[in-house]
N, C-alpha and C positions, 0 to 999 in steps of 0.2 A: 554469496553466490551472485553473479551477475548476468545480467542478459547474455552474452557470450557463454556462460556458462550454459543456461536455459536452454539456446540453440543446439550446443555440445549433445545434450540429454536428449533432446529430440532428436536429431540425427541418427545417436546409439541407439535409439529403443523404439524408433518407429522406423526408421527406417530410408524416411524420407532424404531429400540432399539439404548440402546446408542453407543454397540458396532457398531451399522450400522451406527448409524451419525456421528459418530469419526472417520470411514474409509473412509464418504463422505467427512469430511472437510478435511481430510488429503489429501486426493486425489487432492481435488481442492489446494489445497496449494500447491502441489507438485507439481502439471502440473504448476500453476503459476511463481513459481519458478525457474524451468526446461527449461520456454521461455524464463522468464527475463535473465536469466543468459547465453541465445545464443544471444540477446541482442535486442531481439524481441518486439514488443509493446502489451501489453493488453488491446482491448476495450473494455468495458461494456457497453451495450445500457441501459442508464437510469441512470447508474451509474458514467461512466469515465473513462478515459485513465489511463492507467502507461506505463511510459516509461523512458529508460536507456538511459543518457548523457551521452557523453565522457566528462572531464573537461582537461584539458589542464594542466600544473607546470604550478605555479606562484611564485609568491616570496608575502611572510606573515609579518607577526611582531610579536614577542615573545611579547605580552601587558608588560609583567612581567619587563623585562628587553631593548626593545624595540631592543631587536635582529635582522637582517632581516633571516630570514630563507626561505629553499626553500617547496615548498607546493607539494607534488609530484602529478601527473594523478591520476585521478582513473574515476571511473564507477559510475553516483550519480543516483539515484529512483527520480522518479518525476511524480506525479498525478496533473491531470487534473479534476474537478467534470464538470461532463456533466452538463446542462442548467435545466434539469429536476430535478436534485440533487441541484441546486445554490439554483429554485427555492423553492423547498421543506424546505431548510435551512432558507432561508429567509422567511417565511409564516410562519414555527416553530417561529421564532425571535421575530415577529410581535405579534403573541398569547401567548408569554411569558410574 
């Protein structure tokens, strides 16, 4: 699914136009965005967490050449699916 698609569903089911559900999704993206990157958590009730790890250097391996190289920090995205969302996946799975 893709943003376009997002706005598509909005459209159909709310009713709004599409310029309107393309400034809603933006919006929510943007506010999304805006916390993640103060490094804040996302809850969604029913849906799940995101939240920003710090990772530490480590030291890697070039597969190719079997190099060691160093892996520098950074900041990594990491979701959680709430229990409502496990289950829903797995009942989809089931009636598949």
């Amino acid at each position: 699914m893709t943003k376009a698609d997002i706005i598509e569903q909005i459209y159909e089911k709310i009713g709004f136009s599409k310029k309107e559900s393309s400034e809603i999704v933006e919006l929510v993206f943007d506010t999304m965005k805006e916390t993640l990157e103060k490094g804040e958590k996302i809850k969604i009730s029913g849906f799940g967490n995101f939240v920003v790890r710090a990772k530490r250097p480590r030291i890697g391996r070039n597969p190719q050449t079997g190099e060691e190289i160093e892996i520098s920090a950074r900041r990594v995205l990491t979701f959680r699916p709430s229990q409502v969302l496990k289950q829903a996946l797995n009942k989809a799975e089931v009636t598949a």
